[in-house]
C-alpha positions as CSV (number, residue, x, y, z in Angstrom):
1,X,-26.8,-7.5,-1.0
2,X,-25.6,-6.9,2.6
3,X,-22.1,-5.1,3.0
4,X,-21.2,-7.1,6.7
5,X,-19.0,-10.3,6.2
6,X,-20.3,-13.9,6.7
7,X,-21.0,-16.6,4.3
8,X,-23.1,-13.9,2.6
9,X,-21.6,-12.7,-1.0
10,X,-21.5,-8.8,-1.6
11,X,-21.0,-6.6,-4.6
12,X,-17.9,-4.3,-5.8
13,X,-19.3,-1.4,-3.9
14,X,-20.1,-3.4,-0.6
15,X,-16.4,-4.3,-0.7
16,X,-15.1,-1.3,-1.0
17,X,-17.4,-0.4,1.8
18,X,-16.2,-3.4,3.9
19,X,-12.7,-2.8,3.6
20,X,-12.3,1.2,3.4
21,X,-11.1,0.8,-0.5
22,X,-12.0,2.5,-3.2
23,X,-13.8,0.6,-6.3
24,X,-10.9,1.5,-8.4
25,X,-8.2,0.2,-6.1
26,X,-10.0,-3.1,-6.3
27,X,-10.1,-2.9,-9.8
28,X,-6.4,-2.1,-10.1
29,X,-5.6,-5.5,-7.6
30,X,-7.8,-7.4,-9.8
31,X,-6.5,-6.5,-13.1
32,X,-2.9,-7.1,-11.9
33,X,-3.9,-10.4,-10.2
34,X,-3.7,-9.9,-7.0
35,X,-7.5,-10.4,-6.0
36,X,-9.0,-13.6,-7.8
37,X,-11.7,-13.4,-9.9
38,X,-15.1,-13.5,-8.6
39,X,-17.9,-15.3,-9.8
40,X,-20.3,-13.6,-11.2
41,X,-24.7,-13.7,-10.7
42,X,-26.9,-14.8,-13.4
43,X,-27.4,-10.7,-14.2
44,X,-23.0,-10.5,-14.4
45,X,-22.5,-9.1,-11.0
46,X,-19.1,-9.8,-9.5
47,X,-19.6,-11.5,-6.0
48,X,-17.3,-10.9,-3.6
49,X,-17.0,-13.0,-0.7
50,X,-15.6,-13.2,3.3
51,X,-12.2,-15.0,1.3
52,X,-12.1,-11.9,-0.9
53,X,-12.5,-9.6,2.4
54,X,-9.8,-11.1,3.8
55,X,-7.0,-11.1,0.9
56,X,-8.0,-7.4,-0.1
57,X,-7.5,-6.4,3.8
58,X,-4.1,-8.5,4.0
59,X,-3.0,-6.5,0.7
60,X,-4.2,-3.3,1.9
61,X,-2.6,-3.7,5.6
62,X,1.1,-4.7,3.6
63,X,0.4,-1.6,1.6
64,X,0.0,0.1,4.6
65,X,3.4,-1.1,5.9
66,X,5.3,-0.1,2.7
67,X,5.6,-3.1,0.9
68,X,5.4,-3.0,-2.8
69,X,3.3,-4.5,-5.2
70,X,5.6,-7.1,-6.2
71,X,6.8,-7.6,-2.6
72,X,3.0,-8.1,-2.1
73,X,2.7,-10.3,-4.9
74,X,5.4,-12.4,-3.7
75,X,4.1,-12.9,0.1
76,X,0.8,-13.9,-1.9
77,X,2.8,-16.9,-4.1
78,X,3.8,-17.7,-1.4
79,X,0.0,-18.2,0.5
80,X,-1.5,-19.1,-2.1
81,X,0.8,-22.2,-3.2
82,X,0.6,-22.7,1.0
83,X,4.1,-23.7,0.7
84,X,5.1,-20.7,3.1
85,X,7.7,-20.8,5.5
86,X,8.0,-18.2,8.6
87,X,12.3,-18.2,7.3
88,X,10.6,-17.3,4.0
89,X,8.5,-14.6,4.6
90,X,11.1,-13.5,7.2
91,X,13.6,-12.8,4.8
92,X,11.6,-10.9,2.6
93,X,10.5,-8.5,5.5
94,X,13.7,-8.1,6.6
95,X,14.6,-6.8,3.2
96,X,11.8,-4.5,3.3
97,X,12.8,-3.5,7.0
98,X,16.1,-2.6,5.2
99,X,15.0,-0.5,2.7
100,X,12.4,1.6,5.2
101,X,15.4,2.0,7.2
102,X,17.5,3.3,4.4
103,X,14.9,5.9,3.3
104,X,14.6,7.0,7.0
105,X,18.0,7.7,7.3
106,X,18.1,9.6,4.0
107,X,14.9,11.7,5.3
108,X,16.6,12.5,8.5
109,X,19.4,13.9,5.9
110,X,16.7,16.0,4.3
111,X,14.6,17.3,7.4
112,X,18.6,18.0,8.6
113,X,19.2,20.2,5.0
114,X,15.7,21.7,5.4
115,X,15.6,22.8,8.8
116,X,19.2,24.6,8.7
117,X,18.3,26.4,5.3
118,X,14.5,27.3,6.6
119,X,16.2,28.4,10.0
120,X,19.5,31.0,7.6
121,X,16.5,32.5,5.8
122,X,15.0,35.5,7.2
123,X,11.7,35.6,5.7
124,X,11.7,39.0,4.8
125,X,10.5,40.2,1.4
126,X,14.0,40.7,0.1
127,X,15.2,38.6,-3.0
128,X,18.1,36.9,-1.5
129,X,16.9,33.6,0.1
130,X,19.0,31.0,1.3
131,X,16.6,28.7,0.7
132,X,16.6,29.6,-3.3
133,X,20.4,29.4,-3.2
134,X,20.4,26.0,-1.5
135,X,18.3,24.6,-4.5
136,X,20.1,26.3,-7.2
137,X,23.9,25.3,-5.4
């Protein structure tokens, strides 16, 4: 079986290969129904196809980005029942903008808390630490 994409039909392995994922990733997005069932050879090989290529790098891209696996699940409802609007899709990235902005703020907190405590500690082996106190304050 050939791992490049065309009308050609590959096996687990020459997907992963295709697509930079590991065999177990793909088996995770098919349990959970995210990737459709293949059809199978006469000997019970999965074939994977260019469709298959595609959805499994849309997934992996959106993972990429943040999005969850059931915000994932719900930009793919919404594809696969091709009843998609942009105001849909739209909203739910907004959302996701949202949170990624919220967890950015609260990291700038951190890296804030961090860099203050790191910069009071002398790094000296001595057992006072600010550091230590920080966590235990």
């Amino acid at each position: 079986m050939g791992d490049h994409v065309s009308g050609k039909t590959m096996q687990r392995a020459a997907l992963a290969r295709a697509t930079g994922c590991n065999l177990e990733t793909i088996r995770y997005y098919e349990t959970v129904g995210m990737m459709p069932e293949p059809p199978r050879s006469a000997a019970g090989y999965r074939l994977y196809d260019a469709t298959h290529v595609a959805r499994l790098r849309f997934i992996l891209r959106a993972r990429q980005l943040g999005f969850t696996v059931d915000n994932i699940r719900g930009l793919l409802a919404l594809v696969d029942g091709g009843t998609q609007t942009c105001d849909e899709v739209k909203q739910m990235t907004e959302i996701h903008l949202e949170n990624i902005r919220a967890k950015i703020a609260d990291l700038k907190r951190i890296e804030e808390v961090l860099a203050v405590t790191a910069a009071q500690c002398s790094g000296r082996k001595v057992p006072q630490c600010p550091v230590l106190d920080a966590l235990a304050s």
